[in-house]
N, C-alpha and C positions, 0 to 999 in steps of 0.2 A: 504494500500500500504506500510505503514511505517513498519507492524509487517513482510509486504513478505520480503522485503528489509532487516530486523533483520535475521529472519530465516536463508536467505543464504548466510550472513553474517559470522552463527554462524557454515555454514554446514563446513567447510573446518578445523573449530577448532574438530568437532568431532570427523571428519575421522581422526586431528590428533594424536588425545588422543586414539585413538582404540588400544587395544594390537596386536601387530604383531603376525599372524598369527604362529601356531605350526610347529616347524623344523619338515619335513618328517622322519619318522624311517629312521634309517640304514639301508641297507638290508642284509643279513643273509650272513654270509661268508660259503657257501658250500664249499670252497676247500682252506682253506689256505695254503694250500703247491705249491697251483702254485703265488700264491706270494712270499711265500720264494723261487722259483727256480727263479722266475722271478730279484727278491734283492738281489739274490746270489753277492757277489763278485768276479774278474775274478780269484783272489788266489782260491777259492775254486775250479776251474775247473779244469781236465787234456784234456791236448790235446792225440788222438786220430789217432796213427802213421797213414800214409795212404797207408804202406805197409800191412796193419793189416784190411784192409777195401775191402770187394767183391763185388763188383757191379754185379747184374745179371738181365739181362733185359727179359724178358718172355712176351709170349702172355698176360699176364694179367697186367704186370707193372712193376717200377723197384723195384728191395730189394735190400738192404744194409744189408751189415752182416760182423758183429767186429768177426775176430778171436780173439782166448787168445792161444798163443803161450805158454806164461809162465804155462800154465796149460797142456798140450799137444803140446808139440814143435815136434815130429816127425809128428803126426798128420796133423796137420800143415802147416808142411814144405811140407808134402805128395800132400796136398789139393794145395798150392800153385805153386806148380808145374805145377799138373793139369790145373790150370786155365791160367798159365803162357805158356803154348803149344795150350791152345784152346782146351782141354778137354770136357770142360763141353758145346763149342759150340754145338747148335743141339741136349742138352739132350732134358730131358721130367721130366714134375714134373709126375710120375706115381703111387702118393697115395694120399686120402685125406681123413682123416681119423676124423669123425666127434668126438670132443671135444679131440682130440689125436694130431695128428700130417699131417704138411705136408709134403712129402718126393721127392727128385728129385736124377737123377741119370746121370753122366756123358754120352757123345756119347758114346753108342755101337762100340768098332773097336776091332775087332780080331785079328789088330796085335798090340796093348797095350804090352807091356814088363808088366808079370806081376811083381808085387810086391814086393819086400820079404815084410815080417809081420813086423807090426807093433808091438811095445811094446803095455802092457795097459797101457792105460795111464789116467784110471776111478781116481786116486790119485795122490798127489802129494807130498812132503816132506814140512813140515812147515817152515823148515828154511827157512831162504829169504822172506818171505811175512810179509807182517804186517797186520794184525789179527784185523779187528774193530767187536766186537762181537755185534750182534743186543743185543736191550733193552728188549725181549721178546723172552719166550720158543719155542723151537721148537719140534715139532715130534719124526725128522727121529735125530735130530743129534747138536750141538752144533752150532747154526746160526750165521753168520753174514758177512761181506764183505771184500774185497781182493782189493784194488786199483780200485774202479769201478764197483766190478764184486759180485752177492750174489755169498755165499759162505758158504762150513761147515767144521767143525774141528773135528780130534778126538784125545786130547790130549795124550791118551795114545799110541795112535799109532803115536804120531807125522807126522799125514796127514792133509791134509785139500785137497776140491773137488769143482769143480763149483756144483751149486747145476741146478736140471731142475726145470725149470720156463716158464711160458709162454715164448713165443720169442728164447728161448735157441736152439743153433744148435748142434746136435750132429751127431757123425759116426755111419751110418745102419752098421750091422755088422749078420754074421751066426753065432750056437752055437759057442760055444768055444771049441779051442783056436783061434778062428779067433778075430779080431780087428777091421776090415773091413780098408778099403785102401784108404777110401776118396773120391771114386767116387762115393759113395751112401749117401747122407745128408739128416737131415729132419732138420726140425724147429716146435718146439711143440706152438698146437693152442687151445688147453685146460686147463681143470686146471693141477696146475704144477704135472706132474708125481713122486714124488720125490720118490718114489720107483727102478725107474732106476739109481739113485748117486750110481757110484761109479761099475754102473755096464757098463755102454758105457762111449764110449770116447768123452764128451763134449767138443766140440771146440771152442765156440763162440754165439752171439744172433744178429738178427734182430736190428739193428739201427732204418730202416725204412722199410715201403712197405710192412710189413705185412699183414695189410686190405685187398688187393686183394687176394691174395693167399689162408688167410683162409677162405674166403667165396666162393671158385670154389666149382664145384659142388664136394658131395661126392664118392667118387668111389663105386662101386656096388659087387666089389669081396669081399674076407673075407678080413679085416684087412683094407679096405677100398682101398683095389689097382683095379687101372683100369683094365678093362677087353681087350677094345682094345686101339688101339693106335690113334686113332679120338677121344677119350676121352680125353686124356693128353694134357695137357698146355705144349705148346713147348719154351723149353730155347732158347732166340736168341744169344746169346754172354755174357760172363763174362771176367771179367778183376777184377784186383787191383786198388781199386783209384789211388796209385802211377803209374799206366803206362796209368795215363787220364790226359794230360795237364791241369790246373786250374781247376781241381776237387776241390769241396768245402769241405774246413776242417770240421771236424767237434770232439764235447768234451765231457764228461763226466764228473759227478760230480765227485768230492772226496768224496768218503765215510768216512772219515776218518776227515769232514769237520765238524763245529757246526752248516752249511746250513742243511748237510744229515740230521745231529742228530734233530737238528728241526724238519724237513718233519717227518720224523718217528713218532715223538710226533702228529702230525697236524693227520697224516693218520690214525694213532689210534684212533683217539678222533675230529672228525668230528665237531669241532665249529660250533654253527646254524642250524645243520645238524640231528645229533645224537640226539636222548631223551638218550637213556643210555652209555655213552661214553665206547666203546668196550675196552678201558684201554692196549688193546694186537695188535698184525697183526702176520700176516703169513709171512714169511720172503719173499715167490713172491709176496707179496703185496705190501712190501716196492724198487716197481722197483726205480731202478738209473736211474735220469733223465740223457738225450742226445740230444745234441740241436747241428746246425750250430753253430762253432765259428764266432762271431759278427765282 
């Protein structure tokens, strides 16, 4: 009895002395750039006018879409018009063009005053912008960002261009000299075209609400355009954030921030992710985060 009585005596000294248990690994950071977007500071942000913002509500959901004026301002001003009369109520998204683009067209009216032409407005003069050039080569042209926005330069012609990106919206337009007038848009849903810089008039990108749109079904014509008009996803109403009482602001990073220049690094070189850190990116790989202002 006396050695049981020792025994569990002594059992409570053992469990003491045991070494504690091994800390569980870390686990593997797959994405550290949404921690740096998430530490950002609010100085790194811009706000995101809400004249400069499209709400467009469609059978399939809504999309947000940032113009860039400063890059095409008749463009622009053309499209906002349109939306500001109720234009594009009653269009139709009538192309869906698999890994290419989706494309939508103002309401049909025959008595539209048409147009006069637009300038091209595929470039822009360098002055006035501030020029953050990405950390890695590009293809087509001299990469890097504009207040927000990817972007490409060509110093000897002192231009610079949005570039096409996923998400990017540009003006449908006929051969040339036509520009197209704004009532024909798409938003690209594949990899970036960068073949058309500089050759259509880029207007702006996707905020949100891309996801529904680019998964409707594909159109069955050539170029991926509907055949009939029971195929198309019908626009119900577009407006400007600005003419929606307590529409939600919303920001963009600064590119021009040492948050971007971070993410850039993170997006190249995949921490926990990567066996061979790809060292490089593709300029639409490094998207500019945009979030609700908090």
């Amino acid at each position: 009895m006396m050695r049981q009585l020792l025994a569990l005596a002594a059992a409570p000294l053992l469990l003491a002395q045991a070494p504690p248990p091994a800390a569980a690994p870390e686990p593997p950071v797959y994405n550290a750039a949404d921690k740096i977007i998430a530490d950002a500071p609010a100085s790194h942000w811009l706000a995101i006018n809400p004249d400069d913002i499209m709400v467009m509500d469609t059978a399939a959901g809504q999309m947000l879409i940032q113009l860039a004026p400063a890059f095409a301002p008749a463009h622009v001003a053309a499209i906002k018009a349109l939306v500001r009369t109720g234009q594009f109520d009653d269009g139709r998204i009538v192309r869906v063009q698999d890994n290419y683009v989706v494309q939508w067209t103002a309401r049909p009216d025959p008595t539209r005053p048409k147009a006069a032409p637009l300038p091209e407005e595929y470039e822009r003069p360098l002055t006035g912008l501030s020029f953050t050039p990405s950390p890695y080569k590009d293809t087509y042209a001299e990469a890097g960002f504009v207040s927000g926005w990817p972007a490409a330069r060509d110093p000897a012609t002192g231009t610079a261009w949005l570039a096409h990106c996923y998400a990017t919206v540009g003006v449908g337009r006929d051969n040339p000299p036509d520009t197209g007038d704004g009532t024909e848009l798409y938003t690209v849903i594949g990899h970036g075209p960068r073949h058309l810089d500089r050759n259509i008039a880029n207007v702006g990108r996707v905020l949100a609400g891309i996801e529904p749109h680019a998964a409707l079904p594909r159109g069955t014509e050539a170029l991926g355009f509907y055949k009939t008009d029971t195929q198309m996803t019908k626009i119900r109403r577009v407006r400007l954030a600005s003419q929606i009482a307590g529409f939600p602001r919303w920001q963009m990073m600064d590119t021009a921030s040492p948050s971007f220049a971070a993410i850039n690094t993170a997006r190249a070189n995949r921490i926990g992710f990567f066996t061979r850190p790809a060292g490089a990116a593709d300029l639409c790989t490094l998207r500019v985060p945009v979030r609700l202002a908090p």
